[in-house]
C-alpha positions in Angstrom: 0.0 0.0 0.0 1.3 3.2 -1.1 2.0 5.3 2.3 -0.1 8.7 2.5 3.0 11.0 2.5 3.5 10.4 -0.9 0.8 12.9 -2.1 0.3 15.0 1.1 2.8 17.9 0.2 0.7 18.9 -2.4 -2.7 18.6 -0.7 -2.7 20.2 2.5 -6.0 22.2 2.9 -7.2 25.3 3.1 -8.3 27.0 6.3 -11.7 27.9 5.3 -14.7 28.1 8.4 -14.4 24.3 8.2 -17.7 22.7 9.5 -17.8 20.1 12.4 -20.0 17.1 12.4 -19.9 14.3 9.9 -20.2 15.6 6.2 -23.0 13.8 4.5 -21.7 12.9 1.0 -23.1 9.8 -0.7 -19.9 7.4 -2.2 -20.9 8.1 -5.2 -20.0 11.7 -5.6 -16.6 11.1 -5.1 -16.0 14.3 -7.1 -13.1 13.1 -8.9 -15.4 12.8 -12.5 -17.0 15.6 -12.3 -20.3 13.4 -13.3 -23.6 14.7 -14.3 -23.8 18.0 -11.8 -20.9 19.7 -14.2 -22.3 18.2 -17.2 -26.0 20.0 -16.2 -24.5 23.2 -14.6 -24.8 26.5 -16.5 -22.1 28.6 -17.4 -20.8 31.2 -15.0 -20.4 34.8 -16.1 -16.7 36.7 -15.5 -18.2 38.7 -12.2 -20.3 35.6 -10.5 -16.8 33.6 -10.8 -15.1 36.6 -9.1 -17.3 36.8 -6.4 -16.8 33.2 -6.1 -13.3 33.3 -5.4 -13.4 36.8 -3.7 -16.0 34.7 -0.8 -12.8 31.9 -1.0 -10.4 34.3 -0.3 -12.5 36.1 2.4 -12.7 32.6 4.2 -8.5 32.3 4.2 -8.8 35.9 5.6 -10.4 35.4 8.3 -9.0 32.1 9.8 -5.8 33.2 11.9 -5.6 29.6 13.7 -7.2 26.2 13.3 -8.0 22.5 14.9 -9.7 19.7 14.1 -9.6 15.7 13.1 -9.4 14.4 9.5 -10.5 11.2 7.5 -8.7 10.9 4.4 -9.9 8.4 1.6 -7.8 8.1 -1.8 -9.9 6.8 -4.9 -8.5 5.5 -8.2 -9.9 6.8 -11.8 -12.6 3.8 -11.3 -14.0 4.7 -7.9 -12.3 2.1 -6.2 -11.1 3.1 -2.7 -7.3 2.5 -2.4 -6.2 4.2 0.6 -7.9 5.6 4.0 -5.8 7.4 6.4 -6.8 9.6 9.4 -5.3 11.9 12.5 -5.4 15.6 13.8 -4.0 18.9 12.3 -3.5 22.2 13.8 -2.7 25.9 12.0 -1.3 28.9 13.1 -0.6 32.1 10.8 1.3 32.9 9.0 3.4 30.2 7.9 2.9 27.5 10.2 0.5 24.2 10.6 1.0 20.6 11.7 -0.2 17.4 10.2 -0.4 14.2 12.4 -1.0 10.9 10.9 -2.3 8.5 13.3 -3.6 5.3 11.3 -2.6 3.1 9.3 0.9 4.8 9.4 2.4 7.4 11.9 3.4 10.3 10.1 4.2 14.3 11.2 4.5 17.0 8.5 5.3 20.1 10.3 5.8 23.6 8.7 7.1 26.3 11.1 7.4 29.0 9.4 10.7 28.6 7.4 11.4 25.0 7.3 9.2 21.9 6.0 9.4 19.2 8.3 7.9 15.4 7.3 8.9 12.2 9.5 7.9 9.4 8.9 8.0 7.2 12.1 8.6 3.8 10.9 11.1 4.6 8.5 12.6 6.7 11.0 13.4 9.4 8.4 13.1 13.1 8.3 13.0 15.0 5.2 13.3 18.7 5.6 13.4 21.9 3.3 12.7 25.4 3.1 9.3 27.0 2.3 10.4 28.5 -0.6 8.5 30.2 -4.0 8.5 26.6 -5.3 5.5 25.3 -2.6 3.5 28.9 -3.3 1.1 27.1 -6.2 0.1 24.5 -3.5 -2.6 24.2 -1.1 -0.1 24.3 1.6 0.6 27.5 1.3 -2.6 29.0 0.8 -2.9 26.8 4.0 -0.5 28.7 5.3 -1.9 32.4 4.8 1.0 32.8 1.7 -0.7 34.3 -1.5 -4.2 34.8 -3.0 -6.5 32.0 -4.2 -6.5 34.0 -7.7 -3.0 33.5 -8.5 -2.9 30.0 -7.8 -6.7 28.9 -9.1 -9.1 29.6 -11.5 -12.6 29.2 -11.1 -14.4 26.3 -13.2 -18.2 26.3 -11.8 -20.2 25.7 -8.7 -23.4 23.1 -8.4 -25.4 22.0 -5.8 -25.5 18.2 -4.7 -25.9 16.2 -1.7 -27.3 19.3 -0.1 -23.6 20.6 -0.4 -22.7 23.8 -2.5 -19.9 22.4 -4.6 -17.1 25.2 -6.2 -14.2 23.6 -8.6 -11.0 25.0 -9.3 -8.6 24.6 -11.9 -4.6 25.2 -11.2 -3.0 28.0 -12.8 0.1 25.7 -13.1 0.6 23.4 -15.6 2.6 21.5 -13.5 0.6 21.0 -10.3 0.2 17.7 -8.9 -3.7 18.0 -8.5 -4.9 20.1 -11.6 -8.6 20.5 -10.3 -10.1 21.3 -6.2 -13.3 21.1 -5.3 -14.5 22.4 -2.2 -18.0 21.1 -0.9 -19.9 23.7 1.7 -23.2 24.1 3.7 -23.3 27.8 4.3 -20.0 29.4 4.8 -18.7 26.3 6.3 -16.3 23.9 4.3 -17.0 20.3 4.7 -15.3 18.5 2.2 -12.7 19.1 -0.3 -11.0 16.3 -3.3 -8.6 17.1 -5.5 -7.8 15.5 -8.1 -4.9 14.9 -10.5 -4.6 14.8 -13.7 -5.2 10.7 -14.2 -8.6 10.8 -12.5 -7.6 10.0 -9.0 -8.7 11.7 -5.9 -8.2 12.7 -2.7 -10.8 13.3 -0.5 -10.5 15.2 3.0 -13.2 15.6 5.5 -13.3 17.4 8.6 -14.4 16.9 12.4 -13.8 18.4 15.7 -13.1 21.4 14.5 -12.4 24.5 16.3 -11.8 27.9 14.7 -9.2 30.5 16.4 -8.2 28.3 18.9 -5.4 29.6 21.3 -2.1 27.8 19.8 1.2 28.1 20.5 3.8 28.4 17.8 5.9 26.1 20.1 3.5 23.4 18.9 4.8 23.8 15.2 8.2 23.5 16.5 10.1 19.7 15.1 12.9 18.4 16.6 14.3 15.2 14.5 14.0 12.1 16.8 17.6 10.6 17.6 18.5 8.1 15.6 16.6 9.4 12.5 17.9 10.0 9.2 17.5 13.9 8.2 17.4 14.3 4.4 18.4 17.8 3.6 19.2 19.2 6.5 22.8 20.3 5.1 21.0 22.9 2.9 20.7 24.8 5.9 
C-alpha cells in the first residue's frame, strides 16, 4: 500500500470556516469525475466567478488559527477506494501548521514558518526543506496564509448536490500535482474538499472536531528530528 505522505505535500488544505460534524456525501459523488452535476451546470459569467473566489479568499482571511480531526480516503480513476488514512492537524498564521497521521501509518509533516518538516516514524526518516517560492502554487501554502487563491486557481463552476454547494478549481500551473479542487460547503462552512490529478484519481478530506481560532502556540509547530533518525536535507541549511 502506497504510504499517504506520498501525495500530502501537495494537498494540505485550506483553512476555510471548516464545518464540524460528519459531512453527509453519498460514495458516489466522489467528485473526482466531475459526473452529471458539471455536465448539467450553466455557465458562469466573468463577475459571479469573481465573487466566487473573492468569498474563497474572504474565508482564508479570516481564519488566523485552526484544529480539528481528519479522514482521508484516496480513490483511483474507477472509484475504487485504495487508501484511507486519518489523525489531527493544527494551523497557526502565518506560515505554520502541523499534520499528524495517526492510522494506518504514523506520520508528522510540520511547517514552522521557514522549514518543512515530514517524519515518517517507521522509517525513521526526516526529510526537511525550506518554504520556498517553489510550494506557493500549492494548497499548503494558501494553508499557510501565503498568497491569493486567484493566482494559484481559476474558477471552473459551482453546483449543488448532496445538499452541499460544490465550487471547482482549476490550477494555474501546468505542473501541479492536482490540476482540479473542489470544495463542498453548507453555508459558509467547508465540509469537504478532493482534489484530483490529472489521471482521474482523488483525494478526498473531510473534517471533524473542529475548532476555529483556537489559542495555539507556535511552540506546537516547532520539530525536533527524533535521535537516531535519518535527516534528508538538512545540510542545505
Amino acid at each position: 500500500m502506497r504510504r499517504p505522505l506520498c501525495g500530502l505535500l501537495a494537498l494540505l488544505v485550506l483553512p476555510w470556516g471548516i464545518a464540524s460534524g460528519e459531512p453527509h456525501v453519498e460514495p458516489g459523488m466522489r467528485a473526482g469525475t466531475g459526473a452529471e452535476d458539471l455536465e448539467q451546470a450553466a455557465d458562469i459569467d466573468p463577475e459571479a466567478a469573481k465573487a466566487a473566489l473573492a468569498a474563497i479568499q474572504s474565508y482564508l482571511d479570516s481564519v488566523a488559527s485552526l484544529q480539528a480531526t481528519f479522514k482521508q480516503v484516496m480513490y483511483d480513476a474507477e472509484e475504487n477506494v485504495t487508501q484511507e488514512s486519518s489523525g489531527s492537524f493544527r494551523l497557526l498564521k502565518p506560515g505554520r501548521f502541523r499534520w499528524d497521521y495517526q492510522e494506518p501509518y504514523q506520520q508528522t509533516i510540520v511547517a514552522d514558518g521557514e522549514r518543512l518538516w515530514i517524519y515518517d516514524a517507521d522509517l525513521e526518516q526526516v526529510t526537511v526543506r525550506a518554504m520556498d517560492e517553489s510550494l506557493e502554487e500549492t494548497p499548503a501554502m494558501l494553508l499557510s496564509g501565503v498568497g491569493a487563491i486567484s493566482h494559484s486557481y481559476e474558477f471552473v463552476n459551482q453546483f449543488e448536490a448532496y445538499s452541499l454547494l460544490w465550487t471547482e478549481l482549476k490550477s494555474r500551473s501546468t505542473d501541479a500535482d492536482f490540476g482540479r479542487l473542489r470544495l463542498g460547503f453548507i453555508g459558509s462552512e467547508l465540509r469537504v474538499m478532493d482534489l484530483i490529478d490529472g489521471l482521474g484519481q482523488t483525494t478526498r478530506i473531510e473534517f471533524m472536531e473542529v475548532k476555529q481560532d483556537p489559542e495555539l502556540s507556535p511552540s506546537a509547530f516547532s520539530f525536533v528530528p527524533p535521535p537516531g533518525a535519518d535527516v534528508i536535507g538538512e545540510d542545505d541549511f
